[in-house]
C-alpha positions in Angstrom: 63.4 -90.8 39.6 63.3 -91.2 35.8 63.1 -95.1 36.3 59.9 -94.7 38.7 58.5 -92.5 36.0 58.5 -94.8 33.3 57.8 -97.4 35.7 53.9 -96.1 36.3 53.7 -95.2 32.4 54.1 -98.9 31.9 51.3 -99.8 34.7 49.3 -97.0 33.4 49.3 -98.0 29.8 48.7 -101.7 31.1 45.4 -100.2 33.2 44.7 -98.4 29.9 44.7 -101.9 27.8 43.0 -104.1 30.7 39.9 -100.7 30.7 39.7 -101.3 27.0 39.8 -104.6 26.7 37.1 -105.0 29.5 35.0 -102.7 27.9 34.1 -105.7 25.9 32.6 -107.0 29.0 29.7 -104.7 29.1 26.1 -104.8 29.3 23.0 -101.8 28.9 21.3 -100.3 31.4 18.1 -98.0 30.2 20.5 -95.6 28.5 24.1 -96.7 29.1 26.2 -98.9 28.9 28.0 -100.2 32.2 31.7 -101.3 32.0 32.5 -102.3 35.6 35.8 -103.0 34.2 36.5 -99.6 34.2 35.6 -98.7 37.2 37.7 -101.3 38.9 40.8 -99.8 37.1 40.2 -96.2 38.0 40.2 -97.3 41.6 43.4 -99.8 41.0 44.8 -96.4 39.4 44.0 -94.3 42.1 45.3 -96.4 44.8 49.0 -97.2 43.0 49.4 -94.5 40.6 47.1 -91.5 41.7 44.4 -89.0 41.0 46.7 -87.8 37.8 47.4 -91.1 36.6 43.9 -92.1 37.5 42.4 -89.7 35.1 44.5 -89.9 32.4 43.9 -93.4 32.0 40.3 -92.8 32.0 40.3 -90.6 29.4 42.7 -92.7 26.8 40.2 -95.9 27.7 37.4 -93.8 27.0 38.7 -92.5 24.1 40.4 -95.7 22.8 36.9 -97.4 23.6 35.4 -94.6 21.5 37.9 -94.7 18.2 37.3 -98.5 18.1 33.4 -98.3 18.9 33.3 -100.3 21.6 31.8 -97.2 23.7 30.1 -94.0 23.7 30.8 -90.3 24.5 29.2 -91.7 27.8 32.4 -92.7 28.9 34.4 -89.7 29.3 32.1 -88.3 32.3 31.0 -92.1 33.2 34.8 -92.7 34.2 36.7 -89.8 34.5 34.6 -87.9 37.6 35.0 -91.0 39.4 39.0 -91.5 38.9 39.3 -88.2 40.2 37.7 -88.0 43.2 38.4 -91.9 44.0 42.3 -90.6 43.2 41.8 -87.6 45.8 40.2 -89.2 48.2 43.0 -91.8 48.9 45.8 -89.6 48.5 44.3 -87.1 50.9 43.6 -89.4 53.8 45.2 -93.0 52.8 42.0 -94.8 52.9 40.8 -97.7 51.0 37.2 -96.9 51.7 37.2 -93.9 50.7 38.9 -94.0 47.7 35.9 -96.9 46.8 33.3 -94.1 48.0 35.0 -91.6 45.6 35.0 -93.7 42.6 31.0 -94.8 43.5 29.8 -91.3 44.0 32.0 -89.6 41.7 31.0 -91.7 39.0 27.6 -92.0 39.4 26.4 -88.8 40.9 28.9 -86.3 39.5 29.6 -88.5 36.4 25.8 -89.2 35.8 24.8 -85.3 36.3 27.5 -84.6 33.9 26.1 -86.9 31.1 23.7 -84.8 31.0 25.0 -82.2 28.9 27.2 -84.8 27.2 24.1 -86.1 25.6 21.5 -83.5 25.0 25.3 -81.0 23.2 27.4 -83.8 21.8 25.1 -86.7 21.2 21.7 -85.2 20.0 19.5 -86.5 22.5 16.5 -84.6 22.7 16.3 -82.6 26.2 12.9 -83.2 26.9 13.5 -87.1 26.5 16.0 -87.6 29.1 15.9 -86.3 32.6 18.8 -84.1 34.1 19.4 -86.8 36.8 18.5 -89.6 34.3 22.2 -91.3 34.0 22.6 -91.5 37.9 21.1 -94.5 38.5 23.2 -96.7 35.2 26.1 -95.2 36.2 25.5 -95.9 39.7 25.5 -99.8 38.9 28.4 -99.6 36.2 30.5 -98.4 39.8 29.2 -100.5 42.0 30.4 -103.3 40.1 33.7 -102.3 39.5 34.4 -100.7 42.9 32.9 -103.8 44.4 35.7 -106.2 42.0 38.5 -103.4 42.9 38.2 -103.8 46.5 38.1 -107.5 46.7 41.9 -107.0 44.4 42.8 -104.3 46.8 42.4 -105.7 50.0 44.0 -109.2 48.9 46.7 -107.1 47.9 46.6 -104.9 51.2 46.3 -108.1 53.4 49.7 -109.9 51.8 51.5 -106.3 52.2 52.0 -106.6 48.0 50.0 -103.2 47.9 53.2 -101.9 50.2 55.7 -103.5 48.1 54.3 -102.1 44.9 53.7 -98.2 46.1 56.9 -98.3 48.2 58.7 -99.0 44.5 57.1 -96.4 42.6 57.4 -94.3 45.0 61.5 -94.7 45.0 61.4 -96.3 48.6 62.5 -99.6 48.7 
């Protein structure tokens, strides 16, 4: 048990490392800007680790990304909403479509809607300027990016059973 725990630490702080380091592959769009590297982890982390997991590296990438300025507060509700529900999602029903559903709409619909406060409270942005719904659409092709990179790694992994060997050892079942 104790080995399997520190056995996902180590893959967690490796998604953790490989969310920061992508964030360096990022680009703007309108007021955002999209890291589809993280995206792809939060689904790689809610498919071997879980929603927990999932979440908790989203928030240490964000705020890594943040402490080294590589990001903005955008990131905590631009990654975190979409970990979650991506994390739920395949736990609950064991499907690798909906887990790349979650991660798209929790990120960009849920994630976007939260921005909203994030932005006019935390980051000074006038609320007149932005619209409520006006981080949807960024966030939407951050996601799509990612989720779209995650599942081409997920299913190669599915189709040469290495997903199986990987959850089965985590898990404590050989």
């Amino acid at each position: 048990m104790k080995k399997t725990n520190i056995q996902k630490l180590a893959i967690a702080g490796l998604f953790c490392a490989l969310a920061v380091v992508g964030s360096l592959f990022s680009f703007p769009v309108f007021g955002s800007r999209c890291a589809p590297v993280q995206h792809m982890v939060n689904v790689l982390c809610a498919v071997i680790l879980g929603p927990g997991y999932g979440v908790t590296v989203a928030f240490t990438a964000s705020l890594i990304r943040n402490i080294l300025g590589l990001g903005s507060l955008m990131a905590f509700p631009g990654s975190m909403f979409g970990a979650f529900i991506s994390g739920i999602a395949y736990k609950k029903t064991g499907k690798l479509t909906l887990a790349f559903i979650g991660e798209v709409a929790g990120t960009s619909i849920l994630g976007g809607l939260a921005a909203y406060p994030v932005a006019v409270l935390l980051m000074g942005t006038p609320a007149a300027s932005v619209a409520f719904y006006a981080y949807v659409i960024p966030f939407l092709i951050s996601t799509a990016g990612g989720t779209i990179l995650a599942a081409v790694i997920v299913l190669s992994l599915k189709k040469t059973k290495t997903l199986d060997r990987i959850t089965n050892m985590l898990n404590g079942r050989n």
